[in-house]
C-alpha positions as YAML, in Angstrom:
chain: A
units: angstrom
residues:
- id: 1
  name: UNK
  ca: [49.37, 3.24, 9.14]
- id: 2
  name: UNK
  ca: [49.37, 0.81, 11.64]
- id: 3
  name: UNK
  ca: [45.74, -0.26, 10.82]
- id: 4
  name: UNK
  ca: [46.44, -0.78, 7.95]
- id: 5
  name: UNK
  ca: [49.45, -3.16, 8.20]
- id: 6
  name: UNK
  ca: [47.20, -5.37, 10.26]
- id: 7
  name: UNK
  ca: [44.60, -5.42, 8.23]
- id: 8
  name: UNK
  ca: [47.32, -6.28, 5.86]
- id: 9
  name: UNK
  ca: [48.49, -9.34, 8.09]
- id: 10
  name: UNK
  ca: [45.11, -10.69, 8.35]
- id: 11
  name: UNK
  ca: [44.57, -10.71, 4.91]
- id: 12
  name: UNK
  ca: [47.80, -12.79, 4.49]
- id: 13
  name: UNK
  ca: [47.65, -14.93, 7.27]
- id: 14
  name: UNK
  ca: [43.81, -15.45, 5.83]
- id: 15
  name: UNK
  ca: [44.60, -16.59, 2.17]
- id: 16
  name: UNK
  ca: [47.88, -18.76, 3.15]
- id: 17
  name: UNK
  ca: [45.15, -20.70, 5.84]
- id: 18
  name: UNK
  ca: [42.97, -20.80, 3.31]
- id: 19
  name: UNK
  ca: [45.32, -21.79, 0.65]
- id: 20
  name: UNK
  ca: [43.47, -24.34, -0.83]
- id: 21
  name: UNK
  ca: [39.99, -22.64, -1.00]
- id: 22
  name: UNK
  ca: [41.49, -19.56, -2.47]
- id: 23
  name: UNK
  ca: [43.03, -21.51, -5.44]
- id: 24
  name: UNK
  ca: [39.61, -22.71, -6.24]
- id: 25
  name: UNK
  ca: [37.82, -19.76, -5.66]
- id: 26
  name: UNK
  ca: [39.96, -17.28, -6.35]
- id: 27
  name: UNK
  ca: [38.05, -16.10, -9.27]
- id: 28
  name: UNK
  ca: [35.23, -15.12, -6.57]
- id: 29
  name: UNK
  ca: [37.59, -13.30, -4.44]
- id: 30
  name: UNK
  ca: [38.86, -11.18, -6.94]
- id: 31
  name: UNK
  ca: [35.78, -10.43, -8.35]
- id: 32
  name: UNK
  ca: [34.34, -9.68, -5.44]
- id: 33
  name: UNK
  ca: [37.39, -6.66, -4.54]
- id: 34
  name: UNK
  ca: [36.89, -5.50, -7.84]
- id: 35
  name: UNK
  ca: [32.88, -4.50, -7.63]
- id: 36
  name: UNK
  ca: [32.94, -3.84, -4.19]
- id: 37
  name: UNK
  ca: [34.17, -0.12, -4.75]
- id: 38
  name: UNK
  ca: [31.61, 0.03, -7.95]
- id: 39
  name: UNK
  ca: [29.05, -0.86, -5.31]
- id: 40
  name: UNK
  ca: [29.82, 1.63, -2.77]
- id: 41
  name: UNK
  ca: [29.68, 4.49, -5.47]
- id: 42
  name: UNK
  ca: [26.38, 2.92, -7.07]
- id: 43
  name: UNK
  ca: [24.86, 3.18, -3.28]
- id: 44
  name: UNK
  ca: [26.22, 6.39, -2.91]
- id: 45
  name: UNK
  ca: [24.34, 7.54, -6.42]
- id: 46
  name: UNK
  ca: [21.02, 5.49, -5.31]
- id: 47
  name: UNK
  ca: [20.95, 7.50, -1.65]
- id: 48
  name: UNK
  ca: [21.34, 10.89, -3.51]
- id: 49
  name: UNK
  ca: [18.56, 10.32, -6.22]
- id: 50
  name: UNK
  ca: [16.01, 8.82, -3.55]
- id: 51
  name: UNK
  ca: [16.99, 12.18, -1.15]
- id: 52
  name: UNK
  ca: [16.62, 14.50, -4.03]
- id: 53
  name: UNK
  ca: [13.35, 12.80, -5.14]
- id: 54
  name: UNK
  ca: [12.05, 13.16, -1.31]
- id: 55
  name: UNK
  ca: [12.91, 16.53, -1.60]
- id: 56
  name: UNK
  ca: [10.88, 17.54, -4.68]
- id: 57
  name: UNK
  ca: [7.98, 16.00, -3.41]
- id: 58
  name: UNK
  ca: [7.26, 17.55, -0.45]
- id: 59
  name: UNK
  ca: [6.99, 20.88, -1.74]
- id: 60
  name: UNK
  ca: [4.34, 22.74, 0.05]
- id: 61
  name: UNK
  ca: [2.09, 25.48, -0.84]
- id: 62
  name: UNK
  ca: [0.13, 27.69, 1.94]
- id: 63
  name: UNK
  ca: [-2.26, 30.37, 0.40]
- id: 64
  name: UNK
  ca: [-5.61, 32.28, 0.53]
- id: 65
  name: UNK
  ca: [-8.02, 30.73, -2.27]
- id: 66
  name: UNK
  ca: [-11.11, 32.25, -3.86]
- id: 67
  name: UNK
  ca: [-13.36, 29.37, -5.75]
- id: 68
  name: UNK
  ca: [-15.33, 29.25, -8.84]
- id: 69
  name: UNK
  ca: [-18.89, 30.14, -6.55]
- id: 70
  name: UNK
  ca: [-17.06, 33.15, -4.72]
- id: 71
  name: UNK
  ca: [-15.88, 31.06, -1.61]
- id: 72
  name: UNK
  ca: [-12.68, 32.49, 0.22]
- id: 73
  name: UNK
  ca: [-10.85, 29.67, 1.96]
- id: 74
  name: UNK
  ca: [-7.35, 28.95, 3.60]
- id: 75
  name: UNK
  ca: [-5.56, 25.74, 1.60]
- id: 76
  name: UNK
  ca: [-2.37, 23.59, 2.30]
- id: 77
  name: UNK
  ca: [-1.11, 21.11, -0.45]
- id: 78
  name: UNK
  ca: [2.04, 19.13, -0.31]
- id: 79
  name: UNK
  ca: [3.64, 16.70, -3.29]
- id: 80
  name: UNK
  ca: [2.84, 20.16, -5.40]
- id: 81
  name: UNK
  ca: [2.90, 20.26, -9.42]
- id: 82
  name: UNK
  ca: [2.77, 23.00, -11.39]
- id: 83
  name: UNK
  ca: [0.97, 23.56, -15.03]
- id: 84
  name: UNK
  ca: [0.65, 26.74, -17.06]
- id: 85
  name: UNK
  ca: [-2.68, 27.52, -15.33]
- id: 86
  name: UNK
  ca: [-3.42, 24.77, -12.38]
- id: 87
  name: UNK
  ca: [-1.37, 23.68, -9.50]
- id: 88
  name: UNK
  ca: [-2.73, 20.25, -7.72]
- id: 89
  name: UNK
  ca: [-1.01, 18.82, -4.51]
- id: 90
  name: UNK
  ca: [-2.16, 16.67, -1.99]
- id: 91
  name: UNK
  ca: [-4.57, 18.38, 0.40]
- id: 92
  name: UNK
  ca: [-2.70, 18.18, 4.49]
- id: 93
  name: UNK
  ca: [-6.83, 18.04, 5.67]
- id: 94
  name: UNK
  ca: [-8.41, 15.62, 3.52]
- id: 95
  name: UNK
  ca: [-5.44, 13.77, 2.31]
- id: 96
  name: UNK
  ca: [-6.39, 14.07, -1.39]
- id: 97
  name: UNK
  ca: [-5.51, 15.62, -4.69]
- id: 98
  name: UNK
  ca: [-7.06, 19.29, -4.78]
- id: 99
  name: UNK
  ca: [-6.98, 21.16, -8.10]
- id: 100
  name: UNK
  ca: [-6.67, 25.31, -8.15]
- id: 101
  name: UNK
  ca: [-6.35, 27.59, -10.56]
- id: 102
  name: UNK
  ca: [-3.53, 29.60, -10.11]
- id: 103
  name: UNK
  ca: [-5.26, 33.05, -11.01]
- id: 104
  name: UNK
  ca: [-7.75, 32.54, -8.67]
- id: 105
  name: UNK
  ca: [-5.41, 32.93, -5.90]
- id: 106
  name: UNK
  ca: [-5.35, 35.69, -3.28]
- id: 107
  name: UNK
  ca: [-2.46, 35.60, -1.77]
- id: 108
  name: UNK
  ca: [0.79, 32.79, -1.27]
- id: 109
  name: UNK
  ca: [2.07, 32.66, 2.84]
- id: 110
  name: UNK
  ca: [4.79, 31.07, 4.35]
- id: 111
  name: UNK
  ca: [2.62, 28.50, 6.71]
- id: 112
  name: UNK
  ca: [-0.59, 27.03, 7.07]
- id: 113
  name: UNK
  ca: [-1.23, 29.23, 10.39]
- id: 114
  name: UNK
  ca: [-0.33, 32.37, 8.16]
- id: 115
  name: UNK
  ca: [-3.40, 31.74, 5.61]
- id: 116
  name: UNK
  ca: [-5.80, 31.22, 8.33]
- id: 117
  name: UNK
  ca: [-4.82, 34.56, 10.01]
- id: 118
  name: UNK
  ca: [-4.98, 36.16, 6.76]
- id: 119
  name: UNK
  ca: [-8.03, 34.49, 5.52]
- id: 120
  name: UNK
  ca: [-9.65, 36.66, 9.14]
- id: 121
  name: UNK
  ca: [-9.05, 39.92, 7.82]
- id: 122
  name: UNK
  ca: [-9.14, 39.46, 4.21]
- id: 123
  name: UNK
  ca: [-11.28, 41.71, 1.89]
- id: 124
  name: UNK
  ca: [-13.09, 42.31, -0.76]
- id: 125
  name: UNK
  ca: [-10.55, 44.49, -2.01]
- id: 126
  name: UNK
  ca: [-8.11, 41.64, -1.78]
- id: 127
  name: UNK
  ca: [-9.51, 39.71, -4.42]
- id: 128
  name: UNK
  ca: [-11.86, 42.38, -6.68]
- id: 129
  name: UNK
  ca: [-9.37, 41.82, -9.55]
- id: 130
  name: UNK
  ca: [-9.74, 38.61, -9.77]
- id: 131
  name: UNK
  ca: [-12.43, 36.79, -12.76]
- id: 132
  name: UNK
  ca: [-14.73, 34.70, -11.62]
- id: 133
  name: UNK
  ca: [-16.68, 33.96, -14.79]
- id: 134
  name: UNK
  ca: [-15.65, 30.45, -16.48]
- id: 135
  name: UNK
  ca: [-14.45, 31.33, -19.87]
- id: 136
  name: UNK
  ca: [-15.84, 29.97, -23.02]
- id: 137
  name: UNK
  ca: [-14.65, 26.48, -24.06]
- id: 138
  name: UNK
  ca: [-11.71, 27.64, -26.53]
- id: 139
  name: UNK
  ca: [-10.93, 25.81, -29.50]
- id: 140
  name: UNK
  ca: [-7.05, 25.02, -29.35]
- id: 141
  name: UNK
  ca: [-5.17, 21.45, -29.30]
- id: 142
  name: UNK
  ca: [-5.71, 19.82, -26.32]
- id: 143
  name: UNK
  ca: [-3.01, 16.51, -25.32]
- id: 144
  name: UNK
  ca: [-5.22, 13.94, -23.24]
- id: 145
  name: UNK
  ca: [-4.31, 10.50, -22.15]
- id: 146
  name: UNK
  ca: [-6.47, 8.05, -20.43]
- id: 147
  name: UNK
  ca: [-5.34, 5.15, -18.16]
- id: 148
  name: UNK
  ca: [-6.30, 2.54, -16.50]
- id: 149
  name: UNK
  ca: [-9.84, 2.10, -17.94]
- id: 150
  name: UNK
  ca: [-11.44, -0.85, -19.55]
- id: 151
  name: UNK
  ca: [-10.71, -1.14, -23.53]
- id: 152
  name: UNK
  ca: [-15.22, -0.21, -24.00]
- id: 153
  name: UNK
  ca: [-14.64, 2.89, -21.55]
- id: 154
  name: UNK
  ca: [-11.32, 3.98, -22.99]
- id: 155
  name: UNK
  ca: [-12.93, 3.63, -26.74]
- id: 156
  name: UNK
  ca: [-15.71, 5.67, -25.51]
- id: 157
  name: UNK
  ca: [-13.33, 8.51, -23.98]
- id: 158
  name: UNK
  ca: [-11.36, 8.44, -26.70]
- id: 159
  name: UNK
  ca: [-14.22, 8.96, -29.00]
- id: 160
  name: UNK
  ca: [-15.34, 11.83, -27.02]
- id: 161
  name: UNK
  ca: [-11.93, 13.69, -26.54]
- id: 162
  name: UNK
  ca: [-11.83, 13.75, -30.44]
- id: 163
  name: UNK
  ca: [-15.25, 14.70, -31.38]
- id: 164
  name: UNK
  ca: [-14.33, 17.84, -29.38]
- id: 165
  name: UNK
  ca: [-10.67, 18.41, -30.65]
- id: 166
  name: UNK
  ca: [-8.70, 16.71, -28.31]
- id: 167
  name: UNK
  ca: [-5.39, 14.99, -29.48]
- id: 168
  name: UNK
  ca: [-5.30, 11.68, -27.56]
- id: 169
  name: UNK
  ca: [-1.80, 10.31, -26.69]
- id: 170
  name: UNK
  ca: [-0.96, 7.05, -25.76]
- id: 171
  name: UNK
  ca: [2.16, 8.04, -23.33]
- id: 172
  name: UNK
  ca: [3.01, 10.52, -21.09]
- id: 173
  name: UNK
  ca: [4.40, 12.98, -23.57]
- id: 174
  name: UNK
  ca: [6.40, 16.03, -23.19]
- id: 175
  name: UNK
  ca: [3.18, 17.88, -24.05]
- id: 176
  name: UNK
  ca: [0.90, 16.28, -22.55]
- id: 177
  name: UNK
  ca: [-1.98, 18.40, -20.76]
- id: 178
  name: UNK
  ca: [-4.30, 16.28, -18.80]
- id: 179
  name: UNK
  ca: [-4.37, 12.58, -17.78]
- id: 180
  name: UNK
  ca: [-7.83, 11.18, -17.05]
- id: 181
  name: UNK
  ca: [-7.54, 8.05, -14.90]
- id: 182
  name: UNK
  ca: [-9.63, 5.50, -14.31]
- id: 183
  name: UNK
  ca: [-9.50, 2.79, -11.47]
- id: 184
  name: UNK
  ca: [-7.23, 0.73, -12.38]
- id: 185
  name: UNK
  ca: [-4.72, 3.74, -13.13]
- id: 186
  name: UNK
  ca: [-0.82, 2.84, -12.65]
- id: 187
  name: UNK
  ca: [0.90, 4.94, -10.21]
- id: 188
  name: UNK
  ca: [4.27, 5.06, -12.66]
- id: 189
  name: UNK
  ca: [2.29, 6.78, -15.12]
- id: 190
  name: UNK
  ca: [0.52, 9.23, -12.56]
- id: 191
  name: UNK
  ca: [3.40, 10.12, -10.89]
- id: 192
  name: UNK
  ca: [5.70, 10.53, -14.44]
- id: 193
  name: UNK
  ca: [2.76, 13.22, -14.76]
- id: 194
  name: UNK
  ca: [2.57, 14.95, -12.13]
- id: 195
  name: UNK
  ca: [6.19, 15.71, -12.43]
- id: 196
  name: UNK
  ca: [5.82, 17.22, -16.15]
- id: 197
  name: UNK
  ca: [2.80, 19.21, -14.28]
- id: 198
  name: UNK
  ca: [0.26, 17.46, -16.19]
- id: 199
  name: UNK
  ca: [-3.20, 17.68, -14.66]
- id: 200
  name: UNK
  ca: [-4.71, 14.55, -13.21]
- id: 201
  name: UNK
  ca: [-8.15, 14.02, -13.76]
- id: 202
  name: UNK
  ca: [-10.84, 11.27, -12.97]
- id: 203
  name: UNK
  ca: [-13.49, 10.35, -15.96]
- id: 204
  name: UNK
  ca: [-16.54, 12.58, -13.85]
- id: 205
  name: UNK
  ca: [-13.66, 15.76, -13.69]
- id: 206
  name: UNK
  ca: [-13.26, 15.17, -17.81]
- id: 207
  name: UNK
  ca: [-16.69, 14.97, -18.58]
- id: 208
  name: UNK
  ca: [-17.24, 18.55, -16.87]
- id: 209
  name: UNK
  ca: [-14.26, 19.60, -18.39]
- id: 210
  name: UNK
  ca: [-15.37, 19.10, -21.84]
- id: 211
  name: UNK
  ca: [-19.02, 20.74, -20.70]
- id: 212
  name: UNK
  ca: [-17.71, 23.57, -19.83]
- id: 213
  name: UNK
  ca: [-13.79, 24.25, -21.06]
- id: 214
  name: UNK
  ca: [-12.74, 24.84, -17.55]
- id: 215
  name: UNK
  ca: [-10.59, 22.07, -15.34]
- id: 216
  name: UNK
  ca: [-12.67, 21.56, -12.68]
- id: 217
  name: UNK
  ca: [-11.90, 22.19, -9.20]
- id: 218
  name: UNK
  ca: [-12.27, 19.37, -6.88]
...
């Protein structure tokens, strides 16, 4: 209470000093008291979004992985998305986006040190169930965007997605299924993406996608 009655008496003493420059700017003043609490709430809001953002991304995923040729390895991703089939994340050794197919793996650990110990005593057993044969190239609607290409190479992609019965979208739509990017590919668009767990891939990863009907894994 006593704060605040001095706080009070500064104030006072401040605008009768200042009598004159509060009369002419006393439209500043008052403004200025009168967003000052909207701008405490709107930092509050800001700080909350930007944590909970932080927080989604760095999702991690620790598991036992068997590949496409038969290969049984230990993986770590971080900044993880999810599709129906695929989950990509950034790789904590090479420090790029890995693709895997989420029937394809063995077994889901706590840590990185927990796949490598079980990747030492894993068998065959562990994994027999699993199909290692890439299925035929089905003929259902595909969604497919490309960005940041040249107009000739996007033309050409385009051309190609819907001789083989792709729908091609403009926009990262709700639907959406895989973004092809090229190099000049916006990171608002990629990232708007990868949080609807569309799969990212680069114009090689398409092209052997539309060869063979499976996403490739890189």
């Amino acid at each position: 209470m006593i704060k605040i009655m001095h706080l009070s008496r500064f104030f006072s003493g401040f605008f009768c000093s200042q009598k004159t420059d509060w009369q002419q700017n006393g439209s500043r003043f008052f403004l200025f008291f009168l967003l000052l609490p909207c701008a405490s709430c709107l930092t509050a809001i800001f700080s909350l979004v930007h944590t909970a953002s932080e927080g989604d991304h760095m999702e991690e995923m620790h598991f036992v992985y068997i590949n496409a040729k038969g290969q049984v390895s230990a993986q770590s991703i971080c900044n993880v998305s999810h599709s129906a089939e695929h989950v990509q994340g950034i790789c904590n050794v090479i420090k790029q986006l890995r693709t895997f197919r989420k029937d394809r793996v063995i077994k889901l650990v706590e840590t990185a040190d927990a796949a490598s110990t079980f990747l030492m005593t894993v068998k065959e057993s562990d994994y027999s169930h699993i199909q290692l044969s890439k299925p035929k190239t089905q003929k259902v609607t595909f969604d497919v965007c490309f960005t940041g290409f040249k107009k000739a190479d996007k033309d050409r992609l385009i051309e190609c997605a819907n001789a083989n019965g792709m729908t091609v979208r403009s926009s990262v739509t709700q639907n959406l299924q895989l973004l092809c990017c090229g190099y000049n590919a916006g990171p608002t668009k990629v990232t708007a993406a990868r949080m609807k767990g569309v799969v990212i891939l680069d114009e090689n990863q398409f092209a052997d996608f539309v060869k063979t009907g499976e996403i490739p894994e890189v």
